[in-house]
N, C-alpha and C positions, 0 to 999 in steps of 0.2 A: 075891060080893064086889062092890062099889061102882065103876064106870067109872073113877074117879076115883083109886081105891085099887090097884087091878089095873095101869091104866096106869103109874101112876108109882113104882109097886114093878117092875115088868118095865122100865122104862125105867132104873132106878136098879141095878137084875141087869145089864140088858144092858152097859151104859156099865164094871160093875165084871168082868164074864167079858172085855170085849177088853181092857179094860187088864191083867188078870193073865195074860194069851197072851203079853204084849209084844210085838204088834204096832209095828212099824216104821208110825211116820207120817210125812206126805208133805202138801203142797198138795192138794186136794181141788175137785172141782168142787162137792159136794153133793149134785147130783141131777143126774147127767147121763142122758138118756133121747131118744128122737128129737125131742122137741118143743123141745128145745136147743141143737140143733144144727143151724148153717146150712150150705148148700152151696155152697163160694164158687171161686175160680177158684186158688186157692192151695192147695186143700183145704176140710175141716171146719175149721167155726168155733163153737166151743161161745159160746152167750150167755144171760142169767138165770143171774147168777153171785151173784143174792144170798144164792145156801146154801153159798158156798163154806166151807171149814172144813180142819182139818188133821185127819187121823187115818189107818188102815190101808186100803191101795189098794182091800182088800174093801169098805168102804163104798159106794164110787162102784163097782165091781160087781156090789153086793146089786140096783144099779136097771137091770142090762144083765141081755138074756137069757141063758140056760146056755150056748149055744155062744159068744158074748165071752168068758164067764170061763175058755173051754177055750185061749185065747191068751195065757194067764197060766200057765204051768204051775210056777211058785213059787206059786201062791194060796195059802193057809192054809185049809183047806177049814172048820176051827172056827172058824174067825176071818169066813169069809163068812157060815156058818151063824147065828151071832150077830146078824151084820150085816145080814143079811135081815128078822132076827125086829126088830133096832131098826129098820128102814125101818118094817115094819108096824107099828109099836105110835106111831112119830113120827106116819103118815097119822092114824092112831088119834086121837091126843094132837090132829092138826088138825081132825078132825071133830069134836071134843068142845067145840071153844073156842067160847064164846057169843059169837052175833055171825059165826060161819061160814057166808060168805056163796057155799062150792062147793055148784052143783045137785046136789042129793039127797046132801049132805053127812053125813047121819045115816044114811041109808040105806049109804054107805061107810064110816061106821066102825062100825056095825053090824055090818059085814062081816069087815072087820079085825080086829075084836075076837073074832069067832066062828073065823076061823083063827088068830088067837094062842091064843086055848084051846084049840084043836083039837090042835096041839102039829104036830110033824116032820112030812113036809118041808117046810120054807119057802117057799114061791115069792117070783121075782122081782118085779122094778118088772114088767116084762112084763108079770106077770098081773096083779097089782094095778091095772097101765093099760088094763089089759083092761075091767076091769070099772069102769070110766068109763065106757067106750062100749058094754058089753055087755046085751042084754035084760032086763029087768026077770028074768026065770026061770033067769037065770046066775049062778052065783057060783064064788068063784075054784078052788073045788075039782071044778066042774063041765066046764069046760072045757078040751079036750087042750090038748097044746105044741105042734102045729104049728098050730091055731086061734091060740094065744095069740102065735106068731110074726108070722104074717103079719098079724095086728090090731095088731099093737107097729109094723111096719113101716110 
């Protein structure tokens, strides 16, 4: 099936499985991850809010690693599952755009794309950010969770 075809059928699934859960939506960061969040004297300060959006708190914890989302103990665990596979298939959807100007941008949704067909389990933003900064011989299904922990950190 066609990059093209595949993404925007999975993106057009994923969008119609969390709205028939009824997920309760909420203010949204988008993409909260550590590279958005500052450390300030008041606390955390989240900033790069231009992916803010409204939708189910899983969203914004599809991109935090497993133990954050164990601080949730209402999560929807179908509703995160979902929301994992839309984070991946959105990175996806950005690699593909012409004129994508992330290093080794095809090289990432090459990758993206080979674990959305790959199917269950999801991984997080974690690993997904992993594999920005991971060796050329890694890929997301290659590397443990406490590697992906402390590279997220």
């Amino acid at each position: 099936m066609r990059t093209g075809c595949f993404l925007g059928g999975r993106l057009a699934s994923l969008r119609q499985a969390i709205e028939d859960r009824g997920a309760v939506e909420q203010l949204l960061h988008g993409e909260p991850h550590s590279g958005n969040v500052l450390s300030t004297k008041i606390g955390p300060l989240f900033i790069d809010l231009e992916t803010r959006c409204r939708g189910p708190v899983e969203f914004d914890l599809a991109h935090a690693p497993e133990d954050v989302c164990e601080h949730y103990p209402n999560v929807d665990r179908g509703v995160l599952d979902d929301c994992r596979q839309l984070v991946l298939a959105m990175f996806a959807a950005w690699r593909w755009e012409r004129g994508d100007q992330f290093p080794n941008g095809r090289r990432f949704g090459e990758e993206f794309l080979r674990v959305l067909r790959a199917g269950a389990p999801w991984p997080t933003f974690a690993v997904t950010f992993t594999l920005r900064t991971a060796p050329e011989s890694d890929t997301l299904r290659d590397l443990d969770k406490l590697t992906l922990i402390e590279r997220f950190r």
